[in-house]
C-alpha positions in Angstrom: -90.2 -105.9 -36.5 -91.8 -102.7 -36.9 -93.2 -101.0 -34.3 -97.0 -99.8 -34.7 -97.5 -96.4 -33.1 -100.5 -95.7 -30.9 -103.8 -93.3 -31.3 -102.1 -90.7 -29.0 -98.7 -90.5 -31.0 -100.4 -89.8 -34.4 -102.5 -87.6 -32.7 -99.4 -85.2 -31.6 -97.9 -85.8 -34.8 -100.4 -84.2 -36.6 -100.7 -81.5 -33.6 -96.9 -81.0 -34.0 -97.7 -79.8 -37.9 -100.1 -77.2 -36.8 -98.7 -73.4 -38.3 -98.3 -70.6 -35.8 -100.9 -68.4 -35.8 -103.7 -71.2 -36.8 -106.0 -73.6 -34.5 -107.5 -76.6 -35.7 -110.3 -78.5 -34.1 -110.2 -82.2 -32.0 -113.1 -83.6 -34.8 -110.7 -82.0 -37.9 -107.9 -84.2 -36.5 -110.1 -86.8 -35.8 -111.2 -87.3 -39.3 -108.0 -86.6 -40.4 -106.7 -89.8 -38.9 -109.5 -91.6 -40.4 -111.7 -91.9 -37.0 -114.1 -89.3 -37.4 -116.6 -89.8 -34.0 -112.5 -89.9 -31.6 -113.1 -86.0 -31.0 -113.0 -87.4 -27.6 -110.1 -89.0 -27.9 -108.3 -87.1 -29.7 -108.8 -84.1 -26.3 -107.5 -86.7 -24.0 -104.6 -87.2 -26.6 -103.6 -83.1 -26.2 -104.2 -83.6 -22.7 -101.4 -85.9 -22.5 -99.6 -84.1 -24.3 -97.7 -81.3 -22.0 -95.1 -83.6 -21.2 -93.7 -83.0 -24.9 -93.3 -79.3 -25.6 -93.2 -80.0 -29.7 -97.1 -80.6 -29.0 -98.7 -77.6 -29.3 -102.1 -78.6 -27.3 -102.9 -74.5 -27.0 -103.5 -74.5 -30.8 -106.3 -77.3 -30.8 -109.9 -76.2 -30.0 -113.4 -77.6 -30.2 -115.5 -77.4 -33.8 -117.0 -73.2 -33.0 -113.4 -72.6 -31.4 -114.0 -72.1 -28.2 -111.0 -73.0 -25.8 -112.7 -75.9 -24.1 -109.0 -77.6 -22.9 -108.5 -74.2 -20.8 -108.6 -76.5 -17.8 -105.7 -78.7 -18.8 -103.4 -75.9 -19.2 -100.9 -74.2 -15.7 -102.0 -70.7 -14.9 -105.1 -68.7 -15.0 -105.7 -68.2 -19.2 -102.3 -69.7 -20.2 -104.1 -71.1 -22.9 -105.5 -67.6 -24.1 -102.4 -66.1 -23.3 -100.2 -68.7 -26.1 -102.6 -67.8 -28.7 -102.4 -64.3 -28.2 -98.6 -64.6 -28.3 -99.2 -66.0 -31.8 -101.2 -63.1 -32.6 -105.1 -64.8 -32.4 -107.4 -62.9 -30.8 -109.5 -64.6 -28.2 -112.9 -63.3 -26.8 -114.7 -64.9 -23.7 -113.0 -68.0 -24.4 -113.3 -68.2 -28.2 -110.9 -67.8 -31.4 -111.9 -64.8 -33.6 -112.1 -65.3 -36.7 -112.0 -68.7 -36.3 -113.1 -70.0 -40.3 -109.9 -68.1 -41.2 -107.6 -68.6 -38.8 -108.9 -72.6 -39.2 -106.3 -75.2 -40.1 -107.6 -78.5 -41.5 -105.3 -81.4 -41.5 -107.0 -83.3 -44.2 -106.7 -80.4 -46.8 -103.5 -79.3 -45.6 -101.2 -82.6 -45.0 -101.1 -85.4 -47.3 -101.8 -88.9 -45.7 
């Protein structure tokens, strides 16, 4: 019997493919995994994620790239302070650059 695996799975799966040095978006994954209005979801997937440190949550952001899981993460700008260490440049909360430095699941993975 094969085993199904659940919304929150596929979501760090696809998280778990994201380069260093690149963000992608809650909606990008969302679509990606064919449920386009689970934005939602797809935040309280990464949020349940920092029990498995191959999910990197810090490299998912909302659609203008603002850090809007800041909350979820230990420490005062942990969050910030992971994508700096990847070399992306953060302003009052938000990814510069963020069209280039954007990594889009459904153009960059095959399904």
């Amino acid at each position: 019997m094969v085993k199904e695996i659940g919304f929150f799975e596929k979501v760090h799966r696809v998280a778990e493919q994201i380069p260093c040095g690149r963000v992608t978006s809650y909606g990008a994954i969302a679509k990606y995994l064919g449920t386009p209005k689970s934005a939602r979801m797809v935040g309280w997937a990464m949020n349940a994620s920092h029990l498995n440190p191959k999910v990197p949550a810090h490299r998912v952001v909302n659609r203008i790239g603002m850090l809007s899981g800041k909350h979820h993460f230990q420490g005062t700008n942990l969050m910030q302070q992971l994508l700096e260490s990847e070399g992306i440049n953060v302003v009052d909360y938000q990814v510069q650059n963020f069209e280039s430095l954007f990594w889009d699941p459904s153009k960059d993975l095959t399904p």
